[in-house]
C-alpha positions as a Markdown table, in Angstrom:
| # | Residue | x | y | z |
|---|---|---|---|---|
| 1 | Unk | 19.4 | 43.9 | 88.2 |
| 2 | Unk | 22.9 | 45.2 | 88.9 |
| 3 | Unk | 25.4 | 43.7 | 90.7 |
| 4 | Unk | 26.7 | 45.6 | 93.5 |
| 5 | Unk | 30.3 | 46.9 | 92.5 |
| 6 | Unk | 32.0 | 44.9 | 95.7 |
| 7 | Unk | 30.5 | 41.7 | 94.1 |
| 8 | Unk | 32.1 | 42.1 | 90.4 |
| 9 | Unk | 35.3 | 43.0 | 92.3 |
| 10 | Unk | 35.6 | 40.2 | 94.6 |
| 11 | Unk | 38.8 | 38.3 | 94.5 |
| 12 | Unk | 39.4 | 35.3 | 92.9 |
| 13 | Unk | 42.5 | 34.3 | 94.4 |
| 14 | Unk | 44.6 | 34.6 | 97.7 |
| 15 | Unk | 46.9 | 37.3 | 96.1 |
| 16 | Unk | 44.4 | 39.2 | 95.1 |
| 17 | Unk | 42.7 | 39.6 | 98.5 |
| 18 | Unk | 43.5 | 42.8 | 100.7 |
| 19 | Unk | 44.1 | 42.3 | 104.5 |
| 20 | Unk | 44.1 | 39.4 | 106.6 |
| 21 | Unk | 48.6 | 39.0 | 106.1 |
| 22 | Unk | 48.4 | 37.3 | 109.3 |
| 23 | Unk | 46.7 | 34.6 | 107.8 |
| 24 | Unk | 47.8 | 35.1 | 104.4 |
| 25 | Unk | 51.8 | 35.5 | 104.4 |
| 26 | Unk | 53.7 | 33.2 | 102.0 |
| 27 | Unk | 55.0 | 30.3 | 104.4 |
| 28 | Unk | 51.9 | 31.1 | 106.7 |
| 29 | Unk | 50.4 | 27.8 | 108.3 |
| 30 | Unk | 47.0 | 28.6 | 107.3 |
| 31 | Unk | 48.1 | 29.5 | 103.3 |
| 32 | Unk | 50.0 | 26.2 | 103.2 |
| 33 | Unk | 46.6 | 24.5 | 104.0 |
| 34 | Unk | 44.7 | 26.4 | 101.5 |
| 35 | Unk | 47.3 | 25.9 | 98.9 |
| 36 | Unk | 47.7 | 22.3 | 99.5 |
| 37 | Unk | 43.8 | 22.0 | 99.0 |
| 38 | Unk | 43.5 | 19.8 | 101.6 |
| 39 | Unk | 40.4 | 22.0 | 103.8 |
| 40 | Unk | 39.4 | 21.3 | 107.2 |
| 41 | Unk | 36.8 | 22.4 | 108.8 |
| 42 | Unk | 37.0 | 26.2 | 109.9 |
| 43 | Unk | 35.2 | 29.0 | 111.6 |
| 44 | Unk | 35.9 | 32.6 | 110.7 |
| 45 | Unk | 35.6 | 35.3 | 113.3 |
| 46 | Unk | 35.4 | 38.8 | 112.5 |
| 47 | Unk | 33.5 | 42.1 | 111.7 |
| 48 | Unk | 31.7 | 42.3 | 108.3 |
| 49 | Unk | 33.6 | 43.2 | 105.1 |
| 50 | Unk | 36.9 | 42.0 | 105.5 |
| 51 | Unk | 36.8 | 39.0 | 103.3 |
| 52 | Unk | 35.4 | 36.2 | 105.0 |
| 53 | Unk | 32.9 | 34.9 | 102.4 |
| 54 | Unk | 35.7 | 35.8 | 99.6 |
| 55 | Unk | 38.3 | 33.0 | 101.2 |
| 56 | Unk | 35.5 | 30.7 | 101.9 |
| 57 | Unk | 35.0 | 31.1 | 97.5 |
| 58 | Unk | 38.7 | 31.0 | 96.8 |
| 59 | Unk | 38.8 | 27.7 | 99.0 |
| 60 | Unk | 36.0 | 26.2 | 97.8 |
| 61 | Unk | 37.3 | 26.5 | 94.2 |
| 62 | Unk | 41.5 | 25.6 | 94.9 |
| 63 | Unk | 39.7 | 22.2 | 96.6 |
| 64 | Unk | 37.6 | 21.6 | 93.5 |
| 65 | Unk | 34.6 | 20.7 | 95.8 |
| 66 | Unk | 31.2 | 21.6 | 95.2 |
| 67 | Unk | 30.1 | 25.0 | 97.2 |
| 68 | Unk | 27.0 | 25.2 | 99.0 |
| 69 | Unk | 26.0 | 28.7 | 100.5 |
| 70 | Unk | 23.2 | 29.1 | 103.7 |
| 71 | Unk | 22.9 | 31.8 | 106.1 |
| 72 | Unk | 21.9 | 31.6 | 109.0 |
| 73 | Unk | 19.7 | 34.2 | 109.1 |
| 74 | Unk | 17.4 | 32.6 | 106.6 |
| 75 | Unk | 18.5 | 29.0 | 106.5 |
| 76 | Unk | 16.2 | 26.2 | 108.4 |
| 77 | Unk | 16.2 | 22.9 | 109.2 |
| 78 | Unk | 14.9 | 21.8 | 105.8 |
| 79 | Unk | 17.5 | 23.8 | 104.0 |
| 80 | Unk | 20.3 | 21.6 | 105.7 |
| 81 | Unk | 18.9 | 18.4 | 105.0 |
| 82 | Unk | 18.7 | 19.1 | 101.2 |
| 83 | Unk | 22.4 | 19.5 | 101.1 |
| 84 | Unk | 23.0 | 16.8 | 103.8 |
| 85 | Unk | 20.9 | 14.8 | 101.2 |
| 86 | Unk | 23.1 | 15.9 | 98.4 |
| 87 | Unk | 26.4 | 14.3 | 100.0 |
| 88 | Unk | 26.2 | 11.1 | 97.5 |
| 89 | Unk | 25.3 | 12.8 | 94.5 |
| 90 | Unk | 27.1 | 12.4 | 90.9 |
| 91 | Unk | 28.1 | 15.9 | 90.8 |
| 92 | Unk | 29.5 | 16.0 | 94.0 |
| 93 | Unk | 32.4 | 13.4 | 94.2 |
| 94 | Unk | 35.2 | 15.8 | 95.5 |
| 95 | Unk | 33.0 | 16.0 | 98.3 |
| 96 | Unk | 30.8 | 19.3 | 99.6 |
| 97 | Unk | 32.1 | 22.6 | 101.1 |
| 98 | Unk | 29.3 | 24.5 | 103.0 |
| 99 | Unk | 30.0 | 27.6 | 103.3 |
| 100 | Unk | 27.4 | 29.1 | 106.4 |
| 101 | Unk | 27.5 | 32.6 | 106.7 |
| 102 | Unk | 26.5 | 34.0 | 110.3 |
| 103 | Unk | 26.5 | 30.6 | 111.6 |
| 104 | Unk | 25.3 | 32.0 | 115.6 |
| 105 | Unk | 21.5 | 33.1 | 114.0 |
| 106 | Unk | 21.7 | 28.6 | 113.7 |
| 107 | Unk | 19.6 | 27.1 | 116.7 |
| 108 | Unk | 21.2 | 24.4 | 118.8 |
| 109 | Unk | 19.7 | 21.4 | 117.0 |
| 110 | Unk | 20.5 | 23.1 | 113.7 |
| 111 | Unk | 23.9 | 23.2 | 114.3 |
| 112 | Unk | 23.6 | 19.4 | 115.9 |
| 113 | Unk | 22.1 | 18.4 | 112.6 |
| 114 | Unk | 25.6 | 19.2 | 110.8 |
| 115 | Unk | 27.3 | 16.9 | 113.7 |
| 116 | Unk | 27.6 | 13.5 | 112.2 |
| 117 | Unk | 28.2 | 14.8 | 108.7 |
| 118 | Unk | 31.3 | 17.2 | 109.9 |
| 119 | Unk | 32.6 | 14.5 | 111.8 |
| 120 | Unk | 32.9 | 11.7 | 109.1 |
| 121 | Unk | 34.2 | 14.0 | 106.3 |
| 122 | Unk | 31.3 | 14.0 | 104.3 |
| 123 | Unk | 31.1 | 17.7 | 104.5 |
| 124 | Unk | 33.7 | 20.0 | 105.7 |
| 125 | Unk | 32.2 | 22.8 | 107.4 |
| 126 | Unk | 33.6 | 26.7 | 106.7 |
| 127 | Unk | 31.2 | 28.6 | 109.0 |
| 128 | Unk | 31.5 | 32.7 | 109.1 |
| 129 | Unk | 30.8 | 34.7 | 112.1 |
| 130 | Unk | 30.6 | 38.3 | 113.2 |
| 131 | Unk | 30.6 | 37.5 | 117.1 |
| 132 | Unk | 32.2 | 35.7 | 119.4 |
| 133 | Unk | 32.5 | 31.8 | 117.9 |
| 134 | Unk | 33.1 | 30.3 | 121.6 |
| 135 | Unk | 29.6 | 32.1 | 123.0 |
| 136 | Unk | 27.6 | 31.2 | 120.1 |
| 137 | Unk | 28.7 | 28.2 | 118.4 |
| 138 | Unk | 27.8 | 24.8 | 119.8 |
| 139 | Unk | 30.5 | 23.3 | 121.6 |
| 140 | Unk | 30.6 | 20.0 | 120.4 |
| 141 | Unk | 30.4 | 21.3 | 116.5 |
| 142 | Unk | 33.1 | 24.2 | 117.5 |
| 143 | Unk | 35.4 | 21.2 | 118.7 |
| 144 | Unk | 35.4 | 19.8 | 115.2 |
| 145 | Unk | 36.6 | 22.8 | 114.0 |
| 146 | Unk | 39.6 | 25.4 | 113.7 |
| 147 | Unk | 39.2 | 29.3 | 114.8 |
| 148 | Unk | 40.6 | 32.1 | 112.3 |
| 149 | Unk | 40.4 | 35.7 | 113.6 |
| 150 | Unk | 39.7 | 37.7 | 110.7 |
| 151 | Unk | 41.1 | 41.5 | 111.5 |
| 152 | Unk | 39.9 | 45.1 | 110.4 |
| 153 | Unk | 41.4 | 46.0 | 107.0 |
| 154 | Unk | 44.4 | 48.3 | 107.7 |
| 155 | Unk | 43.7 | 51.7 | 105.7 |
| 156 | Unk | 46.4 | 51.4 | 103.7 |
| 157 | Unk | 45.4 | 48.4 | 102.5 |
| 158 | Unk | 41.9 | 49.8 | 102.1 |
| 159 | Unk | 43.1 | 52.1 | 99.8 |
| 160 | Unk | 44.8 | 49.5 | 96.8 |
| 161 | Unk | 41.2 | 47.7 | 97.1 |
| 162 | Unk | 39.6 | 51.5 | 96.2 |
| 163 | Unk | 42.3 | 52.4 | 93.5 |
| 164 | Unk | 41.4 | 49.2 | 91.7 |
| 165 | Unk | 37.3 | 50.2 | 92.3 |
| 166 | Unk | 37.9 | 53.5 | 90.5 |
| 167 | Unk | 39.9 | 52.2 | 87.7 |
| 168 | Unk | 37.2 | 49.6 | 87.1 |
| 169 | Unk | 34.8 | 52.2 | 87.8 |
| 170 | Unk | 36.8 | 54.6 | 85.2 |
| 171 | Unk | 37.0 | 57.4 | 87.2 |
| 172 | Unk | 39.6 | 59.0 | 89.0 |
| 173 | Unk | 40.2 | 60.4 | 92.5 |
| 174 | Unk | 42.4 | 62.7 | 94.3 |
| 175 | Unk | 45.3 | 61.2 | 97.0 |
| 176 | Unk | 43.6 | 63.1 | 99.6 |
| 177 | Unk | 40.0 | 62.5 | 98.8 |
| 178 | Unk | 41.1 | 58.5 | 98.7 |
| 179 | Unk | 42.5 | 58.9 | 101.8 |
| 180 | Unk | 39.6 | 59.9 | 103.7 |
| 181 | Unk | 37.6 | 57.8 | 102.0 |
| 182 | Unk | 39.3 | 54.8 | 103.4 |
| 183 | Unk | 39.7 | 56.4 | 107.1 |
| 184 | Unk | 35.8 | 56.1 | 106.7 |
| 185 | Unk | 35.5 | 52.4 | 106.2 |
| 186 | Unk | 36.7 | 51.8 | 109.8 |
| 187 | Unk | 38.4 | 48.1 | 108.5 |
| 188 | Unk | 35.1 | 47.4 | 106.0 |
| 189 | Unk | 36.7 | 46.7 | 102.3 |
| 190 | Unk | 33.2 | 46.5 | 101.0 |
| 191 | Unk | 32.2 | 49.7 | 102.6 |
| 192 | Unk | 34.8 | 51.7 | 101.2 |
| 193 | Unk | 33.9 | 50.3 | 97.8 |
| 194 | Unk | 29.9 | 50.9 | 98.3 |
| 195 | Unk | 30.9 | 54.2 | 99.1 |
| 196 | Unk | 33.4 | 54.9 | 96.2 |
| 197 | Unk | 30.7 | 53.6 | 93.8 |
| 198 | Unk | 27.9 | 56.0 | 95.4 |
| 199 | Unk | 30.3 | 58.9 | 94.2 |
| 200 | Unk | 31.1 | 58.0 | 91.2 |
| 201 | Unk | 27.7 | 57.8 | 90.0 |
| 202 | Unk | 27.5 | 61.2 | 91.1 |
| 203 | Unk | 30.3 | 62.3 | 88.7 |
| 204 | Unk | 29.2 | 64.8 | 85.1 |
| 205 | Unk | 32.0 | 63.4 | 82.4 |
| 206 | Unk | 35.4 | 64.4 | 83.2 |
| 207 | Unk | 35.0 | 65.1 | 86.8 |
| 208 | Unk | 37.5 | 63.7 | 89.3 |
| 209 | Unk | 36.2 | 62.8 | 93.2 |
| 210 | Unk | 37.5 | 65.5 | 95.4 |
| 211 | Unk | 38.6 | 65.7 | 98.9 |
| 212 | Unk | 35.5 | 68.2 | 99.6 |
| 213 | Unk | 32.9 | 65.5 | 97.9 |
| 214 | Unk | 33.9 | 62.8 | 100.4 |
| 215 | Unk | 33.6 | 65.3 | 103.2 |
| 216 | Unk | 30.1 | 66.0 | 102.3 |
| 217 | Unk | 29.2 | 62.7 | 101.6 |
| 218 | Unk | 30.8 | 60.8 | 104.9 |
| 219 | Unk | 29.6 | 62.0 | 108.5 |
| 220 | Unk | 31.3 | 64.1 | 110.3 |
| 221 | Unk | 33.3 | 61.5 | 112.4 |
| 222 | Unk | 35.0 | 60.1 | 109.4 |
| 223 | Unk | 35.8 | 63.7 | 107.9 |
| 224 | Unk | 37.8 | 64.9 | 111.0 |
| 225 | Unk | 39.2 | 61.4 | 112.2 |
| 226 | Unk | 42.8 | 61.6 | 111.0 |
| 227 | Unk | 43.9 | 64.3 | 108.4 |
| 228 | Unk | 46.3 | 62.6 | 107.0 |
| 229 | Unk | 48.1 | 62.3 | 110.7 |
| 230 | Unk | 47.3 | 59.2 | 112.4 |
| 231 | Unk | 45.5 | 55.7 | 111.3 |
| 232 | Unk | 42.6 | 54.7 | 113.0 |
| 233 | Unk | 44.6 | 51.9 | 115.3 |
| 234 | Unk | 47.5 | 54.2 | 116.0 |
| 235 | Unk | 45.2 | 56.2 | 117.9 |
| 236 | Unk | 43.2 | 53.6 | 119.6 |
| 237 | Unk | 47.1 | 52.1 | 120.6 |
| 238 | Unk | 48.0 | 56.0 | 121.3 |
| 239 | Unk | 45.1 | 56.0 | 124.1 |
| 240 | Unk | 45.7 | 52.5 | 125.4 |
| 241 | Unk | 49.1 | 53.3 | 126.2 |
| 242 | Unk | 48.5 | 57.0 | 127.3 |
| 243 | Unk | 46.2 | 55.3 | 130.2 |
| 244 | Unk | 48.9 | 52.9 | 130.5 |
| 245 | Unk | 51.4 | 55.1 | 131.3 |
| 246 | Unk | 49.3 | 57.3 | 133.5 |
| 247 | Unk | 49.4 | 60.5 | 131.2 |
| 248 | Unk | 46.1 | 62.2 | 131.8 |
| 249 | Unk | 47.0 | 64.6 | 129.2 |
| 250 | Unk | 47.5 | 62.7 | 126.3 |
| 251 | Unk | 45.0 | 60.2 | 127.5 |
| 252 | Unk | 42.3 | 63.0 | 127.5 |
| 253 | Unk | 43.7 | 64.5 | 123.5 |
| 254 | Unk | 43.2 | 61.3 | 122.0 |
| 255 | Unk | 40.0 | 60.3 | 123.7 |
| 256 | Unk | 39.2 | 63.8 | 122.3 |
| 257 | Unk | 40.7 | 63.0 | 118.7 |
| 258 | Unk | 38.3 | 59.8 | 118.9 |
| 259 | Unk | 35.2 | 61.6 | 119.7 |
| 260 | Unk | 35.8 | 64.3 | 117.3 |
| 261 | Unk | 35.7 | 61.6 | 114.7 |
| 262 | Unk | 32.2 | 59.9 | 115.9 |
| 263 | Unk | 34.2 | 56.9 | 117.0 |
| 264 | Unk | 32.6 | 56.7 | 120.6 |
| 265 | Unk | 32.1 | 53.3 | 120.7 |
| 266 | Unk | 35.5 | 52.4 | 120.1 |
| 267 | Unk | 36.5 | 55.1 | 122.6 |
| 268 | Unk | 34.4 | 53.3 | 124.9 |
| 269 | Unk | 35.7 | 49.9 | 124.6 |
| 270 | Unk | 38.9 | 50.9 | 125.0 |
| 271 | Unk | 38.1 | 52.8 | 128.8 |
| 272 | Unk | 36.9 | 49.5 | 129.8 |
| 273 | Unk | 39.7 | 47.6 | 128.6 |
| 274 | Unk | 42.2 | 49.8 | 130.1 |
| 275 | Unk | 40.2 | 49.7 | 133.4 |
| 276 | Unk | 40.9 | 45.8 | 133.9 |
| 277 | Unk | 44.2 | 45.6 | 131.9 |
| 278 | Unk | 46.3 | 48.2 | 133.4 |
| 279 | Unk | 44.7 | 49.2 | 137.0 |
| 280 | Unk | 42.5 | 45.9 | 137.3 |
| 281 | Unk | 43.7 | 44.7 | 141.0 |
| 282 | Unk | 45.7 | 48.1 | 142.3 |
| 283 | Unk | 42.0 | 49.8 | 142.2 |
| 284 | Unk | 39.4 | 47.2 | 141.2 |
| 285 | Unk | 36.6 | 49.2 | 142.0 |
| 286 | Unk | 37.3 | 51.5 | 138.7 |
| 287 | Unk | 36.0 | 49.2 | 136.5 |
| 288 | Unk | 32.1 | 49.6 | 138.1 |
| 289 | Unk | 33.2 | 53.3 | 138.1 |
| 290 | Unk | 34.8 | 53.4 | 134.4 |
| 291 | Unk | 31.6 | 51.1 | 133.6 |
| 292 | Unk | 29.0 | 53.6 | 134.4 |
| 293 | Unk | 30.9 | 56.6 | 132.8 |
| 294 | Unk | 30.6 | 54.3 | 129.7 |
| 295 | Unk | 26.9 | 53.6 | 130.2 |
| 296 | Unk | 26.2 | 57.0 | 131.0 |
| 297 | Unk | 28.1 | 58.3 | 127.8 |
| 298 | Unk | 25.8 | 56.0 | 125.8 |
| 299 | Unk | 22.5 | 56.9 | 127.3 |
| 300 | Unk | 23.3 | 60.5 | 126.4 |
| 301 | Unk | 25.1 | 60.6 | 123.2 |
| 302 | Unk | 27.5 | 63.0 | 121.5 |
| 303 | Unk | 28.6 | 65.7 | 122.6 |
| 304 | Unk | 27.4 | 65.2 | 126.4 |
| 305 | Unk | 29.6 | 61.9 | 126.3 |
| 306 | Unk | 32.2 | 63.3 | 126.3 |
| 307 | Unk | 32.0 | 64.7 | 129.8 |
| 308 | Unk | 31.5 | 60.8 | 131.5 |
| 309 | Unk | 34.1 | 59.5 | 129.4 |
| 310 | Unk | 36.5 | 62.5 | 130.0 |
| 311 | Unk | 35.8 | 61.9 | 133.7 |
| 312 | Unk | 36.8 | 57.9 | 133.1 |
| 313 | Unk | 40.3 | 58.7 | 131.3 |
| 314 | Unk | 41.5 | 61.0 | 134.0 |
| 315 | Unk | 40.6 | 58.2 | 136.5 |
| 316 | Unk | 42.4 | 55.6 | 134.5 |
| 317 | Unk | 45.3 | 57.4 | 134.0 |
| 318 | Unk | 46.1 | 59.1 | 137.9 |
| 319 | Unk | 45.5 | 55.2 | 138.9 |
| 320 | Unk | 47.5 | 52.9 | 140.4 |
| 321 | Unk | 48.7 | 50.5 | 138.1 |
| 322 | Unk | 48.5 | 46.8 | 138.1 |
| 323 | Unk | 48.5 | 43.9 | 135.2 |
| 324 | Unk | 48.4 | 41.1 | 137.8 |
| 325 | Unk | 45.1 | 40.0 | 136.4 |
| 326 | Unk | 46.7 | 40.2 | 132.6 |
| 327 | Unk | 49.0 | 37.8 | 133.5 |
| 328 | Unk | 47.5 | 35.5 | 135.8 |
| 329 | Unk | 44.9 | 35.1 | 132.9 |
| 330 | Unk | 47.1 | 34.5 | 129.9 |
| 331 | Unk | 49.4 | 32.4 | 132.0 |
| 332 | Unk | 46.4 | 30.2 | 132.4 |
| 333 | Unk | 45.4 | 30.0 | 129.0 |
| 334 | Unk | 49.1 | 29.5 | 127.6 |
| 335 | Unk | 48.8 | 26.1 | 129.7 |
| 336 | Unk | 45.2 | 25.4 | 128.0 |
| 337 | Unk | 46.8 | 26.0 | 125.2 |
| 338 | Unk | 49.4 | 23.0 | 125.8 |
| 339 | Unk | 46.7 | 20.7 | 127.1 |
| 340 | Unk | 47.4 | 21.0 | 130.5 |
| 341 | Unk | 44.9 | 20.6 | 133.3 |
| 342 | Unk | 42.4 | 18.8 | 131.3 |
| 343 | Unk | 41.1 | 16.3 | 134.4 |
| 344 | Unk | 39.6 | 18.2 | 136.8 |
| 345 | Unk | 40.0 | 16.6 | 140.5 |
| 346 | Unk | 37.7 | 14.7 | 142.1 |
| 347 | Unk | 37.2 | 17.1 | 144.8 |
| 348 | Unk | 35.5 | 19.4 | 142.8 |
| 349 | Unk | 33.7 | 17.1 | 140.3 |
| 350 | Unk | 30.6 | 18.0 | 139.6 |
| 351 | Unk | 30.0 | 14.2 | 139.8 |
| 352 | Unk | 28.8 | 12.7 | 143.4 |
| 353 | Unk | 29.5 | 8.5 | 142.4 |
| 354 | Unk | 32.8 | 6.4 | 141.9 |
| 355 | Unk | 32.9 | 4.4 | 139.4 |
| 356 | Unk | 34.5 | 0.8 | 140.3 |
| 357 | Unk | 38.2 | 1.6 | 139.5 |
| 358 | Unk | 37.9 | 4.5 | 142.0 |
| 359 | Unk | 41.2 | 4.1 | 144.3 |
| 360 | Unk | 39.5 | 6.6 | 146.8 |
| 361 | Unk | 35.7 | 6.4 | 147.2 |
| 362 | Unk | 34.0 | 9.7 | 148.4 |
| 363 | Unk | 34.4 | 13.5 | 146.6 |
| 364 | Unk | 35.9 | 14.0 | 149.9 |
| 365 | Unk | 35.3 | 18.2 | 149.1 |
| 366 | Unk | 35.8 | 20.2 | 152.1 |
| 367 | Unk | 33.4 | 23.3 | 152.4 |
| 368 | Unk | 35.5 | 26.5 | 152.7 |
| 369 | Unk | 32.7 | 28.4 | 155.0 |
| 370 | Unk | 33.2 | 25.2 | 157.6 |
| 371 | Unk | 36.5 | 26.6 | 158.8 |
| 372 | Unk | 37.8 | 29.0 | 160.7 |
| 373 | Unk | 38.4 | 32.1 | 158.1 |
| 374 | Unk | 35.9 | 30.3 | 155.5 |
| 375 | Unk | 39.5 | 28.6 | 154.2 |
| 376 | Unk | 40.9 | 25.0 | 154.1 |
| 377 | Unk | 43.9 | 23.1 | 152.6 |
| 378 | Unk | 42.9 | 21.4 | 150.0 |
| 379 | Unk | 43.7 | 21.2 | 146.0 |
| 380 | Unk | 41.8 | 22.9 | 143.5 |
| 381 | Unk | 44.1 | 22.5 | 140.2 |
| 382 | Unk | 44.1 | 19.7 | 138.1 |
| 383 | Unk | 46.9 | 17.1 | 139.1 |
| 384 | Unk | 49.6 | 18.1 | 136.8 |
| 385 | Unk | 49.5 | 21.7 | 137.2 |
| 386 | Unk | 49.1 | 21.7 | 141.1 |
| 387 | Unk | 52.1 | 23.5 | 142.0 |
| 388 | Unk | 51.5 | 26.7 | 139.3 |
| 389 | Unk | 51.4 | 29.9 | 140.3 |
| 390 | Unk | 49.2 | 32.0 | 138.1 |
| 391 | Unk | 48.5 | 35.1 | 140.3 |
| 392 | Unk | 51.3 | 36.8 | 141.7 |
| 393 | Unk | 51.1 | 40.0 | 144.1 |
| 394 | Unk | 52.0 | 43.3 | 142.9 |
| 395 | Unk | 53.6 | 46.0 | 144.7 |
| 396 | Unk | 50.6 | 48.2 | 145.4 |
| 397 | Unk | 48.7 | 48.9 | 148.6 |
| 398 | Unk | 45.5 | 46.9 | 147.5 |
| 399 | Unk | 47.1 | 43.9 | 147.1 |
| 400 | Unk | 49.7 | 43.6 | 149.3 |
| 401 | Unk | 46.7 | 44.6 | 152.1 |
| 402 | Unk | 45.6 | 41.2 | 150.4 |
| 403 | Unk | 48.8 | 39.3 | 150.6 |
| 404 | Unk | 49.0 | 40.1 | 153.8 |
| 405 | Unk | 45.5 | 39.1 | 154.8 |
| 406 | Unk | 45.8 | 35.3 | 153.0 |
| 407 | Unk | 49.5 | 34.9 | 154.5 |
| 408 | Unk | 48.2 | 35.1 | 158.1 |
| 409 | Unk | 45.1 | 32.8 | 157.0 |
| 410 | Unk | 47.5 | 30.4 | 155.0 |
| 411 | Unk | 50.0 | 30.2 | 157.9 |
């Protein structure tokens, strides 16, 4: 049987892969480690056919450790074992590198059963996902491990991968009929080389692959996405920051210019973002409102979504504007980040003992709805962060009607 095209041309080394420059930049942390060939145990995060299970090969072999491949679709608790029984074996004395591919399909005690052996080095763990790691992943194996977001493949870059396809391939394509090609992929290296290898087979001797043979080959959404204007993310930042900036206009072109090209999902995601980023606490009910134009525009489908969605932008955009919430939240996690807050006080422990070192017996938790205004005094942060302010009023009715409210409470 044939190998699939986007297997033959898989890279073999960290130059040769496309995307992922965040991670990859000469000097980057993460290429340092690779290079050194000193691997710890990873998890990489991101949408299929960007390169995951590629970087997992190329680390694999720059380690000179012995590869092991499950996924976790098909794998079981017998299939784990066998490796984990492999650990000590003569052929295996630079140690094992399991590669898991779609690690969250793994059930809790399947993941648990990798525990011991992650931990004491045995085998070091890279573990591939397409959704979110910290909903998924079991927390105590996640904790032994280091998150890498892998990223959509820019369509530039998309575009070298499918030059080096055709040559390989031995055909040839036009610049315009390439660059629609990769607008179709929407990030997915192998997709565009799936694609590009569908074509080709199509070609009689001498025949090139034309603009107009991608157009009827690709739906509709990827033949009138960008025409040689835009790139797929400069729109979806062109809408973001349209809402942003409270242009209904604009907002409602490149919502338009989205739909147009089939890309409703990612129109939709991006309403909903908007709705929390950018008006969030000026107007919170939009985001139930912006939340059932989105569910609405789903149930019916193109082109009747459009009229929801339309309906959602305008909203967005004539709103007031507030990123309290935006920065109340990343303040938070920038002090997570720098291990802040870890101990959580006793008042709100979960816990209802002392143990014998206990200065102060008692949780000692005072019940908000006992007071006057269902408010006390009393501290909720963690000790060494219990004078941060993470919330901070903006200057819009909503919540200054709410500063007002708490300061004649709190006084």
């Amino acid at each position: 049987m044939q190998k699939p095209l986007a297997d033959l041309l898989r890279p073999e080394t960290l130059d040769d892969m496309v995307g992922q420059t965040h991670l990859l930049a000469k000097g980057s942390t993460f290429r340092k480690v690779i290079d050194s060939g000193h691997i710890s145990n990873m998890i990489f995060y991101g949408p299929p056919g960007i390169g995951k299970t590629t970087m997992a090969n190329i680390i694999a072999k720059k380690a000179n450790m012995s590869l092991y491949k499950l996924n976790g679709t098909t794998a079981n608790t017998d299939d784990i074992k066998k490796i984990i029984a492999e650990v000590n074996g003569i052929f295996n004395t630079n140690g094992i590198l399991l590669y898991l591919d779609e690690i969250q399909y793994l059930n809790k005690k399947q993941q648990q059963s990798l525990l011991e052996f992650v931990e004491n080095g045995d085998i070091t763990l890279i573990a591939s996902t397409t959704e979110n790691p910290y909903f998924y992943i079991y927390p105590a194996l996640l904790s032994r491990c280091t998150v890498f977001e892998f990223k959509a493949i820019e369509k530039i870059e998309i575009e070298k991968g499918l030059v080096r396809a055709a040559k390989k391939l031995d055909v040839s394509i036009e610049k315009e009929a390439l660059s629609l090609l990769a607008l179709s992929t929407n990030g997915d290296m192998r997709k565009g080389i799936n694609n590009l290898e569908f074509l080709a087979n199509s070609l009689t001797k001498g025949n090139k692959i034309t603009k107009k043979m991608v157009e009827s080959f690709i739906d509709k959404a990827n033949i009138s996405y960008d025409r040689s204007e835009d790139k797929h993310f400069d729109n979806l930042s062109a809408l973001m920051k349209s809402l942003r900036g409270s242009d209904p206009d604009a907002a409602v072109f490149y919502l338009a210019k989205m739909l147009e090209a089939g890309d409703l999902i990612a129109a939709c995601r991006r309403l909903l973002c908007s709705a929390s980023e950018d008006v969030g606490m000026a107007y919170p009910n939009i985001i139930p409102i912006v939340k059932a134009c989105v569910d609405s525009a789903l149930q019916l489908g193109m082109p009747e979504a459009r009229l929801p969605l339309a309906n959602a932008a305008i909203l967005i955009a004539t709103a007031p504007k507030s990123n309290s919430g935006v920065i109340a939240i990343d303040t938070a996690i920038s002090d997570i980040h720098q291990g802040k807050g870890i101990n959580v006080p006793r008042t709100l422990q979960n816990t209802h003992y002392d143990g014998e070192d206990a200065k102060v017996k008692g949780q000692n938790y005072k019940y908000p709805h006992n007071y006057s205004h269902h408010w006390v005094k009393q501290q909720y942060l963690p000790d060494d962060i219990k004078d941060s302010k993470y919330y901070i009023y903006q200057d819009n009715k909503f919540e200054q009607t709410l500063k007002e409210y708490w300061d004649k409470v709190k006084k």
